[in-house]
C-alpha positions as CSV (number, residue, x, y, z in Angstrom):
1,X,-8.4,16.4,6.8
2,X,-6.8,19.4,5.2
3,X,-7.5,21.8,2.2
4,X,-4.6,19.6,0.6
5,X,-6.1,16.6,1.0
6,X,-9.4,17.5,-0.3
7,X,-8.4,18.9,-3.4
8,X,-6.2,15.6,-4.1
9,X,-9.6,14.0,-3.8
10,X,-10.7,16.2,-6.2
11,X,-8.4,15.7,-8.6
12,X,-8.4,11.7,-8.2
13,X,-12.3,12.1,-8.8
14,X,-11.7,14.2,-12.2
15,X,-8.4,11.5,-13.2
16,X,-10.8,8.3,-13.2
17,X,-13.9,10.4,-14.9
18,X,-11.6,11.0,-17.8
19,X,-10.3,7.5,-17.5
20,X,-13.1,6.4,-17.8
21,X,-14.1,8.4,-20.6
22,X,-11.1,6.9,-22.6
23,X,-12.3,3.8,-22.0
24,X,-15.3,3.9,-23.2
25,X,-14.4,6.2,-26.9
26,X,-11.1,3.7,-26.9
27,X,-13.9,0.7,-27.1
28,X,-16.1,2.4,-30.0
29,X,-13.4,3.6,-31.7
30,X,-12.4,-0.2,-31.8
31,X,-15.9,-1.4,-33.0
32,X,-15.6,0.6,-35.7
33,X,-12.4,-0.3,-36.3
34,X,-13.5,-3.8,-36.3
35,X,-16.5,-2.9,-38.6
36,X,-14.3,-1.8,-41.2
37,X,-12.3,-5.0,-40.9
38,X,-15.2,-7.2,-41.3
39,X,-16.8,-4.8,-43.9
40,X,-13.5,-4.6,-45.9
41,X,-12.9,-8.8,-46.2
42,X,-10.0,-8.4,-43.8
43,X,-8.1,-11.9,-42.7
44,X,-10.2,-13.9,-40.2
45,X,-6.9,-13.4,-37.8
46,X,-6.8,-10.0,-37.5
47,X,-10.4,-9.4,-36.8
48,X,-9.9,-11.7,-34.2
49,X,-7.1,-9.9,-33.0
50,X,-9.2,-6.8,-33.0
51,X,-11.8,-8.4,-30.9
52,X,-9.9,-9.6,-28.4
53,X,-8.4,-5.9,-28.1
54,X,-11.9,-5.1,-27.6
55,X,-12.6,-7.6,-24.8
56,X,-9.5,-6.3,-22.9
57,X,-11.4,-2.6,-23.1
58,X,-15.0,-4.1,-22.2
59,X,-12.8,-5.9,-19.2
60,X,-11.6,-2.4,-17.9
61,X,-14.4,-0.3,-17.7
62,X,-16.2,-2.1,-14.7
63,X,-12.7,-1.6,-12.6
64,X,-12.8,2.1,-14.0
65,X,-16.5,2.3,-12.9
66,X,-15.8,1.3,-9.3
67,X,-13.0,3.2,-8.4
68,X,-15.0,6.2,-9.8
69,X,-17.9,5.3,-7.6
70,X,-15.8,5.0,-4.4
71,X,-13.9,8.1,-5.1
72,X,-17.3,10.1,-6.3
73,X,-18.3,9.2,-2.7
74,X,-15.3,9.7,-1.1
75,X,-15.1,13.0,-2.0
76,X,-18.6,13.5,-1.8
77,X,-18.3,12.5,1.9
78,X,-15.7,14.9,2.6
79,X,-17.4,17.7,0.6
80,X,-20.0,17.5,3.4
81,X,-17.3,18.6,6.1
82,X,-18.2,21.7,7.7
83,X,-14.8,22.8,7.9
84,X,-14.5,23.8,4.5
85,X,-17.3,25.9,4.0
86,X,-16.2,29.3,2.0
87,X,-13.0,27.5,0.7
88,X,-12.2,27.3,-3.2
89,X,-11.1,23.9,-3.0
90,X,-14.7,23.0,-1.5
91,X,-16.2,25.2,-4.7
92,X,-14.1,23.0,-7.0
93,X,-15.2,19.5,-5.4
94,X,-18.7,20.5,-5.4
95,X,-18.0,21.2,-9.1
96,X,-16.4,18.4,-10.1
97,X,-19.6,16.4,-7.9
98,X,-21.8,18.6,-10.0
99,X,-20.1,17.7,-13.3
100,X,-20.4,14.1,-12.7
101,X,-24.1,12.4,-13.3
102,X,-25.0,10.2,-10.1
103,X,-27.0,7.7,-12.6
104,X,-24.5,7.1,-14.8
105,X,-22.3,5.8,-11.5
């Protein structure tokens, strides 16, 4: 595997962190949302419209979860290659690896 190919890793690695991070304000910025609705007397349809918006957020983040998990591994894999030792792309995976906490994977 080259440099190349490790910091694409990398970078896929840091992509689905911060999709994942959207994901998750996206959903509480929708309960609020939704809590205002409710809170305000809004029409019974558009709360339920809200909700199911909701549901299609709660629906993503286990995919999001998983394909940071396999990546996070991936690249923590290949980060283990000794062939990289001394390079800046292996500085910046360990980095990103570092960035990321394991338990919350």
């Amino acid at each position: 595997m080259t440099l190349k190919e490790l910091k694409i890793k990398t970078n896929v690695v840091v992509r689905i962190n911060k999709e994942q991070g959207a994901y998750e304000k996206e959903a509480e910025t929708q309960q609020k949302r939704i809590d205002k609705l409710i809170a305000d007397g809004a029409d019974e349809a558009d709360v339920r419209k809200q909700k199911e918006v909701l549901e299609e957020t709660f629906v993503m983040i286990p995919d999001v979860k998983q394909r940071l998990v396999k990546a996070y591994k991936d690249l923590q894999d290949k980060a283990e290659d000794p062939q990289y030792e001394g390079s800046e792309e292996l500085q910046q995976a360990q980095s990103v690896l570092s960035s990321i906490d394991p338990d919350m994977l």
